[in-house]
N, C-alpha and C positions, 0 to 999 in steps of 0.2 A: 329434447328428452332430458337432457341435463338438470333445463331448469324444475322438471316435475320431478325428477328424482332428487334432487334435493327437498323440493316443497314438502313430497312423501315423506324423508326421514325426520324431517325437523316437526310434521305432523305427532309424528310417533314418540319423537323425543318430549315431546309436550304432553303429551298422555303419561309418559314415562314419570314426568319432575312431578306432573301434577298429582300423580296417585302416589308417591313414594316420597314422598318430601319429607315422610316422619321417619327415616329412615336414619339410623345413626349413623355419623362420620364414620367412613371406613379408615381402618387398621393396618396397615401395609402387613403383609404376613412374615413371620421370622424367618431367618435361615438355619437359626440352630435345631431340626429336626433331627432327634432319635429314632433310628429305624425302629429299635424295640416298641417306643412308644410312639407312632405316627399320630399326630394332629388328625381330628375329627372337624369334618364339615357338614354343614345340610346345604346341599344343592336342588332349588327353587327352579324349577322352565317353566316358560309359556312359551308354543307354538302358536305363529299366527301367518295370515297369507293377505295378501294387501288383492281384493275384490276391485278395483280398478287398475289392476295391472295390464299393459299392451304388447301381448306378444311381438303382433307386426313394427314394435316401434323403436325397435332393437331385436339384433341378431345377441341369442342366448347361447352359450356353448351349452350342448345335452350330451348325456348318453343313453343307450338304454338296457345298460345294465348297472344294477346298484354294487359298489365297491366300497366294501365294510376295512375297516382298519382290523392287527392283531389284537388278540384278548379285549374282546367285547364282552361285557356283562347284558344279559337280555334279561331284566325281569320287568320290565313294568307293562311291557304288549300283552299279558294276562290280563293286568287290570283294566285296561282301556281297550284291547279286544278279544271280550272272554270268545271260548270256544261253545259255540252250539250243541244242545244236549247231548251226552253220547259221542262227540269225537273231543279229541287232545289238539294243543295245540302243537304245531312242529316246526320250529326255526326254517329259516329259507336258508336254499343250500348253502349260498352265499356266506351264513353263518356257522356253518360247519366245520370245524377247524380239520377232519381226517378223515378220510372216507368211512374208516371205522363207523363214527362218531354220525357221519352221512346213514350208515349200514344202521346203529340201533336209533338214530332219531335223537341224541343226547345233543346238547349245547354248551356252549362255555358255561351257559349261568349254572348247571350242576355243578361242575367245578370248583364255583364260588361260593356254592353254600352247603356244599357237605364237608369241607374243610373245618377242623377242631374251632371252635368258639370260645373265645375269653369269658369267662361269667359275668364279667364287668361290663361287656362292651355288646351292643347291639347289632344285630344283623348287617352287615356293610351292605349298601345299593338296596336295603327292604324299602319300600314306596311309602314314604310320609301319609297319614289319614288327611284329611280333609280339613280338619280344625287344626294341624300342624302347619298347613298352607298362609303364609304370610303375603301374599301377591295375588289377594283375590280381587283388591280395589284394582290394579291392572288389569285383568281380566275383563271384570265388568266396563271397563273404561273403553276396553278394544270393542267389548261385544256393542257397546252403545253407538261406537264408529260408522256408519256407512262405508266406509274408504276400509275398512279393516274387520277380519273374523279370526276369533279365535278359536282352534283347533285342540289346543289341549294342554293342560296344564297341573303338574305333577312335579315330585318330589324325591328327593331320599337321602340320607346318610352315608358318607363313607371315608376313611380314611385316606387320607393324601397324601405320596409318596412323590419323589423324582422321576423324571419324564421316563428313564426304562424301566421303572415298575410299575408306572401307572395304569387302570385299566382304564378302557376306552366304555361308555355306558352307553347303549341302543337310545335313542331319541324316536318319537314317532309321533302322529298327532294326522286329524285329521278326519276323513270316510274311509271304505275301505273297498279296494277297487277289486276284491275277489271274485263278486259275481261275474267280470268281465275278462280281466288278466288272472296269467301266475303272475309271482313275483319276478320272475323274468323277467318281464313286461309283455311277455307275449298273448294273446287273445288265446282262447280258451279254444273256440271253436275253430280256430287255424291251427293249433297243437293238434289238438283230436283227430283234425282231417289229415294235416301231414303221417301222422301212427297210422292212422286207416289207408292211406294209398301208399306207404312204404318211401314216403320221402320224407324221413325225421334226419335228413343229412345236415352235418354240420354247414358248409358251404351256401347251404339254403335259406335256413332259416336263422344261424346262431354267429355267423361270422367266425368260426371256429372252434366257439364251445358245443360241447356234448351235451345232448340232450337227453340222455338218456334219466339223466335224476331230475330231470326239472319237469321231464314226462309224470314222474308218478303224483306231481301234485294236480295234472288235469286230468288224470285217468285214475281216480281215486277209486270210483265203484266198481273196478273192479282188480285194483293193486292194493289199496291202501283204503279202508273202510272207517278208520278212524281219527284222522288226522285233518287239521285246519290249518292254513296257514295265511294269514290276515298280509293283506298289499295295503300297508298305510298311503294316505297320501303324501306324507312328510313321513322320513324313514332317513336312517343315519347315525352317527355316534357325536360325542362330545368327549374330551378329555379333560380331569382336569390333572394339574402335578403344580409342585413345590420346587422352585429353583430361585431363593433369596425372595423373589415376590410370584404369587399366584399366577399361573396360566390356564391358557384355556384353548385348547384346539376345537375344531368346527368342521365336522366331513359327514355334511347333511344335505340332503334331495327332499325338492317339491318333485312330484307325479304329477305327471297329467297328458290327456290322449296326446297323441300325435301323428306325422306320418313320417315315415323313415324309409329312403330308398336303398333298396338292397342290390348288389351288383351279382346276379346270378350266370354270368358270361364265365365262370372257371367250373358251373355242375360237370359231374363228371358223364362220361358216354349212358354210363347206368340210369342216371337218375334223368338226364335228358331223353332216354329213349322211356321212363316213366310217363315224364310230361307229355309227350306226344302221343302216349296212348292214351291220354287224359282229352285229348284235343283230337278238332274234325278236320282233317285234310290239311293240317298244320295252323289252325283259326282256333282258339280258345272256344272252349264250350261255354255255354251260360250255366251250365252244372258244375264247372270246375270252380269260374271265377265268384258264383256265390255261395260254393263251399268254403273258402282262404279267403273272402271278403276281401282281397286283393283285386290293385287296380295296374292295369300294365300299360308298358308304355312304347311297346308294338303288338301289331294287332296278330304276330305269326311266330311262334316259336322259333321260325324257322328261318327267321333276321339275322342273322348272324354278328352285326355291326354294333346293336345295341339289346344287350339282354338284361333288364333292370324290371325292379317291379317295386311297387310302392306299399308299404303296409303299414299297417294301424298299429302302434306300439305306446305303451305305457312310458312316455319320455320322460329324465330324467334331467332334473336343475339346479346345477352345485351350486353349495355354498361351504367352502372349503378357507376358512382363514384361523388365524392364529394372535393371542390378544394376551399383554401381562394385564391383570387386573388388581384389585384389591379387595378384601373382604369388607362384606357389608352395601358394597355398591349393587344395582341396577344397571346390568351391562347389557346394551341391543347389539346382536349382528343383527346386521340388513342386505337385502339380497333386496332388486326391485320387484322381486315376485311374492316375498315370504321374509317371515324373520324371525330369529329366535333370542328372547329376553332371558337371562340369567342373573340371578343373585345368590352369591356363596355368602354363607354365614358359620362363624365358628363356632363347634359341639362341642361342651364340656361332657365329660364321661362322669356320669354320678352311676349308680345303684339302681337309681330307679330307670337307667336308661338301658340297662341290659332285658332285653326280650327275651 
């Protein structure tokens, strides 16, 4: 396994040199940053997933809830996944900094851009057009790959501060796994049916989290009539900040199905005398188990020894590290499932660059 996970990155790294060779020497970054005046950058991603990757051939840590870092900027999930005629798009809870905030639908990224504007200076985090894009010979280089697909690849501007002021920017790329999951990760159609039989317990299905807000994103027609919320496949943050040289944190997830066993031995009397009224003579019905398209792993509620059940979840694949970099470079995190390409480059603030 070793030896292909090495053969994979040095593949990539080879794609890297070869598309980016025109690339100027990078610039170590200053330390003499004025708060007043923060240094401007244009930060370059490409999301990509390596297509011959082997689950079975290493154990991956998952989870299957997505865990967003403080002060996330979200704007580029508009551009890469607009909302269908007629509904709005609306953050997952997860990005909800306050229940308020949960309560009217609002996200960090208002936040950030109804804040007073310099005249001088441009949108911070607005998404780079198309012809701003300098890393499209990359792109095309993955997509020519057999062994590699790119997912998405995008841009923006913004000012860079010290690691406690820096904001953290949504990452995402990818399909979008809505028709099947919430962003949970939970199936749509095992929410629905859990609401319909009165067991949306946490215990059950959430491992402790409340379901109650992550309900209104599968029971939309008839809570919430105009709201979309896109389950990218790759979904996560990036940081960047200034301390003497450039950094870059990384707290990003590949999606993708899975099965995850839940230990349902601590339901409480309530919801277990639910289940039994679900079930024939304490034997699962075939009406139950192709409602929660769950697979169990005794055939009687009424085992006491082992209460476990197996479900279909939108699993989760970190890639969580931390890199000093330099500007101007062509920097790969690699994960053996996925990877994300980065090049920071320095923004001079003219006249014609305030929007």
């Amino acid at each position: 396994m070793k030896k292909l996970l090495n053969s994979s990155r040095y593949s990539v790294l080879s794609i890297l040199f070869a598309s980016a060779s025109w690339i100027a020497q990078p610039a170590s970054a200053a330390s003499t940053q004025n708060k007043e005046e923060p240094r401007w950058f244009e930060i370059e991603v490409i999301v990509f997933k390596n297509n011959r990757a082997n689950l079975t051939e290493e154990l991956f840590p998952t989870q299957s809830a997505i865990e967003y870092p403080q002060n996330v900027v979200d704007q580029i999930i508009a551009q890469l996944y607009p909302a269908p005629e007629g509904y709005e798009i609306k953050p997952p809870v997860a990005l909800l900094p306050t229940e308020q905030a949960a309560a009217t639908g609002e996200s960090t990224t208002s936040e950030s851009t109804t804040s007073t504007q310099p005249v001088n200076e441009p949108i911070p985090f607005a998404p780079l057009t198309e012809q701003e894009l300098q890393l499209a010979s990359i792109t095309s280089s993955l997509q020519r790959s057999s062994q590699y697909q790119a997912l998405s690849h995008f841009g923006w501007r913004q000012p860079v501060f010290n690691k406690p002021e820096a904001k953290w920017v949504r990452v995402v790329g990818g399909k979008s796994y809505d028709d099947r999951f919430n962003h949970q990760g939970r199936l749509l159609s095992e929410t629905k049916s859990l609401a319909q039989f009165g067991l949306n317990r946490p215990a059950l299905i959430d491992n402790g989290e409340s379901l109650t807000t992550s309900a209104e994103s599968t029971t939309s027609a008839t809570m919430i009539t105009n709201s979309y919320t896109p389950v990218p496949e790759v979904d996560g943050a990036i940081q960047i900040y200034l301390s003497r040289y450039l950094h870059i944190n990384t707290q990003v997830y590949l999606r993708m199905p899975g099965q995850e066993e839940l230990d349902i031995s601590a339901i409480s009397a309530s919801i277990s005398s639910s289940l039994l009224d679900l079930t024939e003579g304490g034997q699962k019905s075939d009406d139950f188990e192709n409602s929660f398209n769950w697979s169990f792993q005794t055939d009687s509620w009424l085992d006491q020894e082992r209460q476990t059940t197996t479900v279909e979840r939108l699993l989760n694949y970190p890639m969580t590290q931390s890199r000093r970099v330099r500007s101007g470079e062509v920097h790969y995190f690699d994960h053996p499932l996925f990877g994300v390409i980065i090049q920071i480059r320095p923004f001079a603030l003219t006249e014609d660059s305030a929007q």
